[in-house]
N, C-alpha and C positions, 0 to 999 in steps of 0.2 A: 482763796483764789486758786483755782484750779494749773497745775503744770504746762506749759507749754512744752514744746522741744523745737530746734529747729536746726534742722541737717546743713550741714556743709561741705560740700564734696573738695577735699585736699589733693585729692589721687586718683585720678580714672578710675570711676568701677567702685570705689571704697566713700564711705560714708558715714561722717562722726557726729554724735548727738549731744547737744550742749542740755541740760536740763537747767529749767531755772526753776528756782526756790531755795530750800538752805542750804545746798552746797553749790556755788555758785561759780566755782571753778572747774566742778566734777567734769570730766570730759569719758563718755563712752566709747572707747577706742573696740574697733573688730577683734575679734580671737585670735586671727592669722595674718600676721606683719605680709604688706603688699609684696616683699621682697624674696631675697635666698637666704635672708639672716633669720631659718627658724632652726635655734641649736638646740634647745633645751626640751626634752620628749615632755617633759611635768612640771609644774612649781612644787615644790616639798614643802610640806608641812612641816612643821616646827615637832624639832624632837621627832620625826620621821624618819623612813629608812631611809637612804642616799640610792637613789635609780641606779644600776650598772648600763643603764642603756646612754647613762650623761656622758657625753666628751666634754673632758677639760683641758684649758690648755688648747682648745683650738685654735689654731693659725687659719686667718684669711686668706680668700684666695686671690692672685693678683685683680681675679673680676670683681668682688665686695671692695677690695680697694679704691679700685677705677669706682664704683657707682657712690662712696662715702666720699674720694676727692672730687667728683666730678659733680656731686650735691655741695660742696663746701664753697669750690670752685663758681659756681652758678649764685652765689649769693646768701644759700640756706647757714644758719646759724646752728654750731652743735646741737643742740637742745631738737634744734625744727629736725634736723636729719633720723636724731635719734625715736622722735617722734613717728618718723617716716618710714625707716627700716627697723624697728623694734629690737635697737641695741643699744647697750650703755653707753650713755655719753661719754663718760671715761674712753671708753675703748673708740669713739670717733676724735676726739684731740687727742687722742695717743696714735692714731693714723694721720693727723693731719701734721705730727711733730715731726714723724718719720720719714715724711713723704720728701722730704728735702734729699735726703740721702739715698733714697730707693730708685734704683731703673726702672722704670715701667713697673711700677709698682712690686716690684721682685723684690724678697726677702735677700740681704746679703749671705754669706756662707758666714754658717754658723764656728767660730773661735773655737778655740781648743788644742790639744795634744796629740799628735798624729798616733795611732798607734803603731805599735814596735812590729808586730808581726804582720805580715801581708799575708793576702788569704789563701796562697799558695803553702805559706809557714805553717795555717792551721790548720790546713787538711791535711798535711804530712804530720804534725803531731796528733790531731785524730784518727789520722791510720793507724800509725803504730802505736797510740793505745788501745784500738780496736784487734789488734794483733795480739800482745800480747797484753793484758787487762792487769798482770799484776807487776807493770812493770814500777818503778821508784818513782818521782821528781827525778832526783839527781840521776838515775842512768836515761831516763827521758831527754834532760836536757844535753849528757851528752851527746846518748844517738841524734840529737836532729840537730845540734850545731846552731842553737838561738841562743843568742845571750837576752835572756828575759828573767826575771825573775819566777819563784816557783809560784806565788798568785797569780800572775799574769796566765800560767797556765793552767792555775785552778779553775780561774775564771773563764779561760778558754772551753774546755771542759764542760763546765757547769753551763753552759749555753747549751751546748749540745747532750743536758741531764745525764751525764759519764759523771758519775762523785765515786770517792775511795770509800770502804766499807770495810771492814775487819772478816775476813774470811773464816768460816766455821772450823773448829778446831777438831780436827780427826786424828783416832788415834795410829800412831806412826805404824807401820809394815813391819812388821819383826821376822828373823829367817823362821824361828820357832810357830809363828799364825800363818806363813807363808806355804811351811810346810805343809800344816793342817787345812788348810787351803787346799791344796793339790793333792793330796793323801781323796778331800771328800771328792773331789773333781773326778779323780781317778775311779774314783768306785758308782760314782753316778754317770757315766761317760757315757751309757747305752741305754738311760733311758729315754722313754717317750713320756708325752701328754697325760697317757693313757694311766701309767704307773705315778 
């Protein structure tokens, strides 16, 4: 018995193909989701390298918000939505859990620990470690008058790739190499390039 297909149009413009015979659920979906939900540059192969082109952790925009409630909104079942803009379903009933609490679809302000320093605190400790480069922690923290601890200003620091280093060990000026110094100075004092 030879294949059939028969198209059904879901979406303006966009076109899915049911094939009948043994897999009888198989559905043909297009390459490119009708939508703005296309995050993913590749599918990875198994045991493959991980793309640096992938965002993870991306956060919607209040407008994918608006188009996944306003599909939910209108009747569509997760499943039909997720169908539709080619995103996990997870991630449409995790928008539609939220939406009770969100304004206009706006993420609330993100929880946490204010930090100690204002950014006025850490360009005045980045000057003066720009000043003088070998200076301590502790004479740091008293010239600039933060009560912070000294990670906090590690980490200050390390932001703007300033890290401590053990300085090369030279050996010390003596008056006896000091002399011998000026003794050669003195007798080479006129010459040129030439000599």
């Amino acid at each position: 018995m030879p294949q059939r297909s028969t198209t059904r149009a879901t979406v303006p413009g966009q076109k899915f193909s049911r094939k009948r015979g043994n897999s009888r659920h198989a559905l043909n979906f297009p390459s490119k989701p009708p939508t703005f939900f296309n995050y993913h540059t590749m599918i990875r192969s198994p045991l493959g390298p991980i793309s640096s082109n992938r965002v993870h952790k991306q956060e919607y925009t209040p407008y994918q918000r608006g188009l996944i409630h306003g599909a939910i909104s209108g009747g569509l079942t997760p499943s039909k939505v997720q169908r539709l803009h080619g995103i996990p379903e997870s991630f449409v009933r995790g928008i539609c859990n939220v939406v009770v609490w969100q304004h206009h679809d706006q993420s609330k302000p993100r929880s946490g620990r204010p930090k100690k320093l204002s950014l006025r605190d850490e360009r005045h400790v980045i000057k003066i470690v720009r000043l003088n480069s070998k200076i301590t922690y502790k004479n740091l923290l008293t010239k600039t008058r933060v009560n912070v601890s000294t990670k906090t200003i590690y980490r200050i620091l390390k932001e703007k790739s300033i890290i401590n280093w053990l300085c090369k060990k030279r050996p010390l000026l003596t008056p006896k190499i000091a002399g011998k110094r000026y003794a050669w100075a003195l007798a080479h004092e006129h010459w040129t390039f030439d000599n």
